[in-house]
N, C-alpha and C positions, 0 to 999 in steps of 0.2 A: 286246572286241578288234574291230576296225574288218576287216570282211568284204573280201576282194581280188576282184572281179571278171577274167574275162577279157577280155571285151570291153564296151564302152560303144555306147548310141547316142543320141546327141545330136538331138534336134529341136529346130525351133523353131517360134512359133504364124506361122498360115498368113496372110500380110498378104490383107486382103480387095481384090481385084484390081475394085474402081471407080475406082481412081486409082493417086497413085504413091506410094511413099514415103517418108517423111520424119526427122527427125533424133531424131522421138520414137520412131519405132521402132526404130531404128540402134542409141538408146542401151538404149533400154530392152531389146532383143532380139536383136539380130542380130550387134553385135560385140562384146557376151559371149561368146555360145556361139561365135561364130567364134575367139576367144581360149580360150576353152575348149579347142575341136576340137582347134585348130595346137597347140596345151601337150601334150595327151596323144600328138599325132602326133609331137612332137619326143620325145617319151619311147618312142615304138617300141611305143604300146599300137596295140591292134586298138580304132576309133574308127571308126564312120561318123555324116557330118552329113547330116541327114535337111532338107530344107524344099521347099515350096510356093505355091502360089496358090488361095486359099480364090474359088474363082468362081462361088457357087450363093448364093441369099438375095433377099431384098424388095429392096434399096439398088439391088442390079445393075438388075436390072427397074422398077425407074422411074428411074435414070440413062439406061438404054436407050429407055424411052418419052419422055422428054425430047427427048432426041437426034433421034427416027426412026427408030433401028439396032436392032437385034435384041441378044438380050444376048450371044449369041456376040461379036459385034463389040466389045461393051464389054470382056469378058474376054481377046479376044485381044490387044489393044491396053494394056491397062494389064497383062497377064501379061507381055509382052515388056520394057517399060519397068522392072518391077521386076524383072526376069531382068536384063537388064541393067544397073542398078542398081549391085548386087548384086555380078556380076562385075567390074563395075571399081571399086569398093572394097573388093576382096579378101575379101569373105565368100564362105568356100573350100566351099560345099555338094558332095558328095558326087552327091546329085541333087539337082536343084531340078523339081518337076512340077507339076501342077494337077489342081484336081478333077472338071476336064471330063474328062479321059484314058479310056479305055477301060477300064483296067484300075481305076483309081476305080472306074468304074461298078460293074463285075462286084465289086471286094468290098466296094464298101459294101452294095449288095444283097444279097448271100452273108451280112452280117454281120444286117442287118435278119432274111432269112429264118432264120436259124441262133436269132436270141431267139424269134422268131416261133412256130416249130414245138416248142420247148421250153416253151411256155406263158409266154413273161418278161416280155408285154407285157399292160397293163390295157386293154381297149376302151372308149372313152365316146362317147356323144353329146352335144352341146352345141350351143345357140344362138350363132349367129357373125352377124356383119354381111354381109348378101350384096348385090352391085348387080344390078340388074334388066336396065339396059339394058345394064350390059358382060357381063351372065352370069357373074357367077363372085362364091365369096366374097371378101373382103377383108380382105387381111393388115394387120396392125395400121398399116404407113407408109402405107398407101391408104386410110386415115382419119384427119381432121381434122374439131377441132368445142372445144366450150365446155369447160377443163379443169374437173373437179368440184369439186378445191379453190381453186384462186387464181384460176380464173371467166376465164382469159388467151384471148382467140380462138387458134384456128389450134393447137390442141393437137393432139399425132399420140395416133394407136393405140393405141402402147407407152409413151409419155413425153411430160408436157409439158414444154418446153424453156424454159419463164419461169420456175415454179418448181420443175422439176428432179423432179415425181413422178410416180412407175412407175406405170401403167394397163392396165388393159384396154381394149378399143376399145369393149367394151359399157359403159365407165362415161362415156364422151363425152357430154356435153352439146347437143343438133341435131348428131348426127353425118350429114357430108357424105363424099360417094364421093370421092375425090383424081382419081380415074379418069377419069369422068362428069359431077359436080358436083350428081351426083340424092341425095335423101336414102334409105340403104341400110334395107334391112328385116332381122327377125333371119330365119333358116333355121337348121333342125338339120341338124350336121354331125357325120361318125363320126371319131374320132382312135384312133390309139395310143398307148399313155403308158409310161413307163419308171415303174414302181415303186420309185422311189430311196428310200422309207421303209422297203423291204425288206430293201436293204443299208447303212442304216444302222449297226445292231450292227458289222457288221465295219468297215465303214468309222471308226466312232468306233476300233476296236481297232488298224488300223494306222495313222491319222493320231494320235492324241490320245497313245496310249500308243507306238506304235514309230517314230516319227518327231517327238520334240521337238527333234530338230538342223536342221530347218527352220528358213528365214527367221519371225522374229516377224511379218514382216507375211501370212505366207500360212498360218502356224498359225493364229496369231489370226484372219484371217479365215471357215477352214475352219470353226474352232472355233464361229464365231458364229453359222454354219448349220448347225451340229450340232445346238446349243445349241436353235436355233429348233422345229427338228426337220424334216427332209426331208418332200416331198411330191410326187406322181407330176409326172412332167412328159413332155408331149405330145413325140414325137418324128416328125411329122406334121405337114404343114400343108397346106392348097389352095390350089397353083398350080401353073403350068403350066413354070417353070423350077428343074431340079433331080433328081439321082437318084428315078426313079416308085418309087412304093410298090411293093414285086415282089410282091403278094396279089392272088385277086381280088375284084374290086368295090371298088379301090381307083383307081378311073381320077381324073384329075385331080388327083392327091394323090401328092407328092412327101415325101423326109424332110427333117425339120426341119435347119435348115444347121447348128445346135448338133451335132446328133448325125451328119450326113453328114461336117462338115471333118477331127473327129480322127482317122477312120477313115483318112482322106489320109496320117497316118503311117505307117499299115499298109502301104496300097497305094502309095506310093510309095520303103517300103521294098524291097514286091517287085518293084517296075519294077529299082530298084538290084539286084537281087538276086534274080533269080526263084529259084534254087535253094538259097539258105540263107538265107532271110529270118527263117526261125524260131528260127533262131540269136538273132537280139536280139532276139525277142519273148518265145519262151517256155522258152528256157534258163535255168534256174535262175541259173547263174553270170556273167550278161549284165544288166546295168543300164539302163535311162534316166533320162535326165536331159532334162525338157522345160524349154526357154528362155522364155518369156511376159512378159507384163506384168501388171499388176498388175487389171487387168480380165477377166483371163481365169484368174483363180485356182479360181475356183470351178467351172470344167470340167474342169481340169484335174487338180484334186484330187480333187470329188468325182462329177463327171459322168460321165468317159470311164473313172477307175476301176470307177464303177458296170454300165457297161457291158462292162468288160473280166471281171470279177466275174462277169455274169450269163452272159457268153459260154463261161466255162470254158476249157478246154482247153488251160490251162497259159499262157496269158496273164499274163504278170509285168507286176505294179503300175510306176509310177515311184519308185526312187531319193532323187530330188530334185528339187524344183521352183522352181528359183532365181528368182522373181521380181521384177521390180524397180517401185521408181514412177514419175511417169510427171516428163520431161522440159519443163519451160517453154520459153517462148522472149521475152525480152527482157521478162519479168517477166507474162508472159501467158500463159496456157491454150493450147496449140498447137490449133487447131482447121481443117480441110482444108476445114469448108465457107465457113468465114471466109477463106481461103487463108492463115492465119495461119501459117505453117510454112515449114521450110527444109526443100526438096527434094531428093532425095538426087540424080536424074538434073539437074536445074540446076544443082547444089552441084558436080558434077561436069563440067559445061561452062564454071561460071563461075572455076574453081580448077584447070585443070587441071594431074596432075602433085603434087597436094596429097591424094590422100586419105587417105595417114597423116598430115597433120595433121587432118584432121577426125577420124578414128580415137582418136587422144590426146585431144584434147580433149573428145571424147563420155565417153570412159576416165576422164580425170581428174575429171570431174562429173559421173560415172554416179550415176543418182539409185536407191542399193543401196539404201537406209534410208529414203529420203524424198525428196519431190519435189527435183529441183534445176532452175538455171535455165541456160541457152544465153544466152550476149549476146556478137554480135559484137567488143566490144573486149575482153571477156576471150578470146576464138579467137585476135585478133591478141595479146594477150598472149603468151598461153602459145607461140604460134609463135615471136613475136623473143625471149623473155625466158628461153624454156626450150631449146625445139627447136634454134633460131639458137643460143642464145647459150652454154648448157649442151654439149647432145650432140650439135648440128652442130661447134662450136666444139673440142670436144676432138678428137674425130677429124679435122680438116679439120689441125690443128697434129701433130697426131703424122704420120700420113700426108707434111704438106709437109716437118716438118724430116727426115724420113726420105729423103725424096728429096734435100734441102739437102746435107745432110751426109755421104749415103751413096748418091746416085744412086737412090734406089729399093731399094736392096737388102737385105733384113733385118738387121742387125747381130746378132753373136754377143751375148748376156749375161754376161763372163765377170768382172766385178765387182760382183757381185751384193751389196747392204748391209743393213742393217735397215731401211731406211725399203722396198724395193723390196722386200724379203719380207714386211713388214708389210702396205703396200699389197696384194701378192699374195692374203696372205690372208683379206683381205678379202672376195676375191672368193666364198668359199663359205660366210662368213657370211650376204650377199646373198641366193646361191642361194637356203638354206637357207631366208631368208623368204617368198622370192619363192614354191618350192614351197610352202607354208602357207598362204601366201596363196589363190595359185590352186586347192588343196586344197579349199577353204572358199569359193569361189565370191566372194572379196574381190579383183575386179578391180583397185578404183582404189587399193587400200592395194599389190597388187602391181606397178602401174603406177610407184608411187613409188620403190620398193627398184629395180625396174630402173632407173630415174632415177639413182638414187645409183652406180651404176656411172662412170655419166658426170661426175658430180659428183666421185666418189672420183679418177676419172683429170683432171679439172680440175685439181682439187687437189692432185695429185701432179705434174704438169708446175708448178704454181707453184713447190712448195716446193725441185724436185732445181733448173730454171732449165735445160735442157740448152742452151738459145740461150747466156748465158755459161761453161758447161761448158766448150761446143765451142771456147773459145780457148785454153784450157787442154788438156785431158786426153777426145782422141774416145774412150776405152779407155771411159770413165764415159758419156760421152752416148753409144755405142753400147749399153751398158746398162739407160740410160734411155729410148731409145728402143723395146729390144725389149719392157721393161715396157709402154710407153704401147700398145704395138702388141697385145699378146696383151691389153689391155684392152678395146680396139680389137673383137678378135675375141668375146670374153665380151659385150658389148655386141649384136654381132650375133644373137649365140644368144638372150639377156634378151629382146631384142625382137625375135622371129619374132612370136609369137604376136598382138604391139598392132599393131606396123609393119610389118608384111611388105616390102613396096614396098625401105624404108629397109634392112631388114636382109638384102634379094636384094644391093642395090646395095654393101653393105660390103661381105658376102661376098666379092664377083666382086671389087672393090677391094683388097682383101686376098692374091687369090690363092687363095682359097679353092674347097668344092666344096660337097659334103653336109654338114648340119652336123645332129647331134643333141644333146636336154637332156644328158645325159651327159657332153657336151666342155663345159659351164658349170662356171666354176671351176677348168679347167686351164690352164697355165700357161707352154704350150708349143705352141701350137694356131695361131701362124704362125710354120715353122721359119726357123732362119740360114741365109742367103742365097740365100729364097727373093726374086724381085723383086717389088713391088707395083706395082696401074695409077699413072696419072696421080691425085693428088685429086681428088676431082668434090665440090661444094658438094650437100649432103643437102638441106638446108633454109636456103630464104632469106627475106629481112626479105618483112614485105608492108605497104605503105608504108599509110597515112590513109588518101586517096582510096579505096582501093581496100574499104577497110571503110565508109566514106561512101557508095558507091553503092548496098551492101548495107542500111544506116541507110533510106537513102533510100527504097529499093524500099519498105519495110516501112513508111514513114511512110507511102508511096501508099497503099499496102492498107490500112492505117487508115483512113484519112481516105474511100477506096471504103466500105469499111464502114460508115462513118457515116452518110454520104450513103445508102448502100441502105437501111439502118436507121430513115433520120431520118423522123420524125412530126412533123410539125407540130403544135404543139397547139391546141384544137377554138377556131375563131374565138367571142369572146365574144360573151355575149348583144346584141341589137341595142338602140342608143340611139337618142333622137330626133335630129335633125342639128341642133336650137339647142343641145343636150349639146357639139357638138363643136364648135361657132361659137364655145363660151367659152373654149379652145383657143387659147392666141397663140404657135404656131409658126413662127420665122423661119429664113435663112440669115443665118450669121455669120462673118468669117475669121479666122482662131486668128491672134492676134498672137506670142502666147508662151504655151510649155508646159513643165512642169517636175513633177521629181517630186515628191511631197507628203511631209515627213520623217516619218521612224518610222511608212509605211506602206507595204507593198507593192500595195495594188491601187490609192490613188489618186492622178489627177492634176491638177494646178490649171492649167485655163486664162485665160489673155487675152483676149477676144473683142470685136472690133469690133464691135460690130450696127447701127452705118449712124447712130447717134444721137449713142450712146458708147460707152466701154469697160467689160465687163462682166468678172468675175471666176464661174466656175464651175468644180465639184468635180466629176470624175468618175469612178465607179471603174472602167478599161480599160487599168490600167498594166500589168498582164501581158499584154496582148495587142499594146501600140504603146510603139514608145521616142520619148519627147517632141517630137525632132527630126522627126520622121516625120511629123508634127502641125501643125508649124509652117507658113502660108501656106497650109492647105486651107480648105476651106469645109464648116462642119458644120449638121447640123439641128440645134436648140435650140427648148424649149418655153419661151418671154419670159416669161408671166405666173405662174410659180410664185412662191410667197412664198420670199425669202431663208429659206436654213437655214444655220445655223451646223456645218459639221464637219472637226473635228478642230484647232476653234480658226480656220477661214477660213470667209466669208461667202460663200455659195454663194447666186449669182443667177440660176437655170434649169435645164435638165437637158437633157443632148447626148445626139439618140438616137442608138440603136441596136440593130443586129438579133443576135437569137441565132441561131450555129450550131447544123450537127449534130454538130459535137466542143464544143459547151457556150461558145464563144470568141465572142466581140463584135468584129461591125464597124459600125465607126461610119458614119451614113446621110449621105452626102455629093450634092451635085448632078455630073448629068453634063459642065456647059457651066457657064462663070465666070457666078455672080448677083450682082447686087447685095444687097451687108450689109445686111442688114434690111429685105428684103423676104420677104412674109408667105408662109408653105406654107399649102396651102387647095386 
């Protein structure tokens, strides 16, 4: 029998505050749990949403040294932007803090000294990379050098980024300071380690055995580091930014940002709460549920419980760890140093007035099971095709013929039939999935059933017709109207928790006030002759262009990326210049061009070259359309022997240069030459 909690508390993992964020975390994290939150607050449960800004770590401190600014500067500045973020897409946090805050401080330290003095922590010495001239060791992104295996320059500390394997900084190859550019020497350094092989046992005992209602992807992952078998890990590092070690002889030694961030749920529960914080930590009858991605499973399962474990003191595990995977964007790897991503504070200046449609659409392609992919014409889809045309559409017709036909005014129901009960009942079949769904942490399945609300009342204005009722018999379209209307209201309540924005504006449309899950599925929930506002359009078309310039933006950013990317490849070995004397490179002017049948890359030209006309093959048909071609002047190498391809006699070859997107352009003169005169 499934355990009833009294109260919940909701977190979510702490966006790292060197920039802003974006649509992969939105979906992966943030308007879950926020759909979450709103579901149990419309249900009247005791729910607090807990989140933050993770501002401690290597990334900040050299984003800052890049800049010139100090890393306060960097965390103030991206803390604010995803604070506000955040608020104007209606992720309704409870608090939202950071881990610079005062109160951070004091209990991640409190939480360090409290393992500390219990014995829970292992001491080691170890050889680390240290720089001479900057004084200080160096953290693993403050080194670059030869990866060990794929042999790639420019491999970091922790990761080479060519071929993707985890490192140490001592397995670098001529490792170099990032800092200085001196080559670092080893130094022994003193760390503390969490002994997570300690609480393995129990940990195997509440993930493997009491929690197989876990998502498959975050059992199975637990499991695989069970399986491995746990090993101590340092919760320590040397540097200079970040909660100080609170021992002594721990100067210059800060904690590990793994083990300072989750503490941030703690401490910024007690910001929210200085006097019953411990209500949702260590009340038996009290749950969490942490929100993450699929990269932060393994802290969140097995790290922070390991710590919660050593801490004692009635410290309750998580619940649930609804994880998701991680979001594409336009069939790509979202990536922020690539600037590959959709921003949530630009997504929000460039759309304004729209962040329940970014909402939905993140909902409807929330990647629960497996990666899914973001592409602007599916956004515009799902806007004109569902939002417009479905559940702006129904309500926007009930609403006007209500006014039509009745000034505004509720109509009584007082010929109530079978199709208009049947319809009725509908409505708590819905409900009835919708809870199940959201039960079970199946946003995009419960996104759908709220869907079908809108759908159902579509449907039912088709089939009653009140626009031909009303010449007949208003006793019936008053009827049918009050149905479409207490649909109308069912709809509002369905989508509090995806739409907010949408479902404030029904409400007040309506006449409405407070609305809770409870009034879903009734059937009486905007009375007779109460008045209703004016209609107001929920959602409107968003026209091509306007998705084009969004296309566009993201072609730029490619095509930047390549360019930053591109390598030229190594100039070939050197020839003698009679080698290249036997070379008979001329200008030619393309007479005619045309595409070559049954082939997509080549094309047959015409060419002038001042003597006669010449016929050559070339393959650059997916880069130029034939017309394009016509009357320019191309470079062509004259002396090649005819080749025969694709059944045409091919008399040269028309150069050209490769890009950094892999594309061919053809090597033309600046100023008109004469046909057939020689390049040299």
């Amino acid at each position: 029998m499934e355990k009833k909690f009294k109260r919940t508390l909701v977190t979510t993992a702490l966006p790292y505050a060197n920039g802003p964020v974006h649509i992969g975390h939105l979906a992966g994290v943030y308007v879950p749990a926020d759909i979450y939150a709103r579901y149990l607050r419309l249900r009247g449960e005791d729910v607090v949403m807990i989140g933050g800004s993770d501002e401690h770590g290597v990334p900040i401190t050299i984003k800052a040294k890049k800049e010139g600014v100090t890393p306060q500067d960097i965390v103030d500045r991206y803390h604010n932007i995803i604070k506000e973020s955040f608020e104007g897409l209606g992720i309704s946090f409870d608090v939202y803090s950071r881990t610079t805050s005062e109160i951070h401080n004091e209990t991640a330290s409190e939480f360090f000294r409290h393992l500390y003095d219990k014995g829970e922590f292992v001491e080691k010495t170890s050889m680390q990379l240290y720089d001479e001239k900057a004084e200080q060791f160096l953290a693993d992104r403050y080194v670059t050098g030869e990866c060990p295996n794929c042999h790639a320059q420019g491999a970091y500390g922790d990761q080479c980024e060519k071929c993707g394997s985890s490192l140490n900084a001592t397995d670098l190859i001529n490792p170099v300071s990032a800092l200085t550019g001196s080559v670092p020497v080893l130094r022994e350094t003193r760390h503390w380690y969490l002994p997570l092989d300690k609480w393995q046992p129990a940990l195997e005992k509440w993930i493997l055995e009491e929690h197989k209602e876990w998502r498959p992807n975050v059992y199975g992952q637990c499991k695989s580091w069970l399986d491995l078998g746990l090993q101590p890990r340092a919760v320590s590092r040397d540097l200079d930014w970040g909660v100080p070690v609170p021992v002594e002889g721990a100067d210059g030694k800060v904690l590990y940002v793994w083990f300072d961030a989750p503490i941030g749920y703690i401490s910024n529960t007690k910001e929210l709460l200085p006097d019953s914080w411990q209500k949702y930590w260590k009340d038996p009858e009290s749950r969490i549920i942490h929100f993450i991605g699929k990269d932060n499973i393994v802290f969140h399962c097995i790290v922070f419980p390991a710590m919660l474990m050593a801490y004692g003191d009635g410290y309750q595990l998580p619940d649930n760890v609804p994880s998701n995977e991680f979001l594409n964007l336009e069939g790509d790897k979202i990536s922020t140093s690539r600037n590959w991503a959709i921003w949530a504070h630009e997504y929000l200046a460039d759309f304004p007035g729209k962040q329940d449609v970014l909402r939905y659409v993140l909902t409807a392609n929330a990647p629960e099971t497996k990666d899914n992919d973001f592409t602007w014409r599916d956004f515009q889809a799902r806007n004109n095709n569902e939002l417009v045309a479905i559940l702006g559409n129904f309500i926007n017709r009930a609403v006007v013929l209500t006014h039509k036909y009745f000034g505004g005014t509720v109509p009584a129901a007082t010929d109530l039939q079978p199709i208009d009960s049947d319809t009725l009942a509908e409505l708590t079949t819905i409900k009835a999935a919708l809870e199940e769904n959201l039960d079970n942490f199946h946003f995009r399945e419960a996104l759908k059933e709220a869907m079908n609300i809108a759908r159902l009342g579509n449907k039912y204005l088709q089939e009653t017709e009140p626009w031909k009722v009303a010449k007949t018999d208003m006793q019936r379209t008053a009827t049918i109207l009050n149905v479409a209307l207490q649909i109308c209201a069912n709809i509002a309540i369905a989508f509090e928790p995806f739409l907010p924005f949408m479902s404030a504006k029904l409400v007040k449309m309506l006449g409405g006030d407070k609305i809770t899950w409870d009034m879903l599925g009734c059937t009486d929930l905007v009375p007779a002759g109460a008045v209703i506002a004016q209609p107001e359009l929920l959602f409107e078309k968003i026209e091509d262009e306007t998705i084009q310039a969004q296309l566009d933006r993201l072609e730029r950013i490619k095509k930047e990326n390549m360019l930053k990317n591109f390598k030229p490849e190594p100039v070939a070995p050197e020839i003698p210049f009679e080698q290249f004397e036997k070379l008979d490179m001329r200008v030619g002017t393309v007479l005619e061009c045309s595409k070559v049948k049954k082939s997509k890359k080549l094309l047959r030209f015409l060419i002038d070259d001042g003597m006669e006309q010449r016929t050559i093959v070339s393959g650059i048909a997916q880069y130029y359309e034939p017309e394009q071609l016509v009357g320019k002047q191309v470079v062509f190498v004259a002396n090649f022997a005819p080749r025969v391809i694709q059944g045409i006699t091919s008399q040269g070859m028309i150069l050209s240069a490769v890009n950094a997107d892999g594309s061919l352009s053809v090597v033309t003169t600046i100023n008109p030459a004469t046909p057939g005169g020689k390049v040299g």
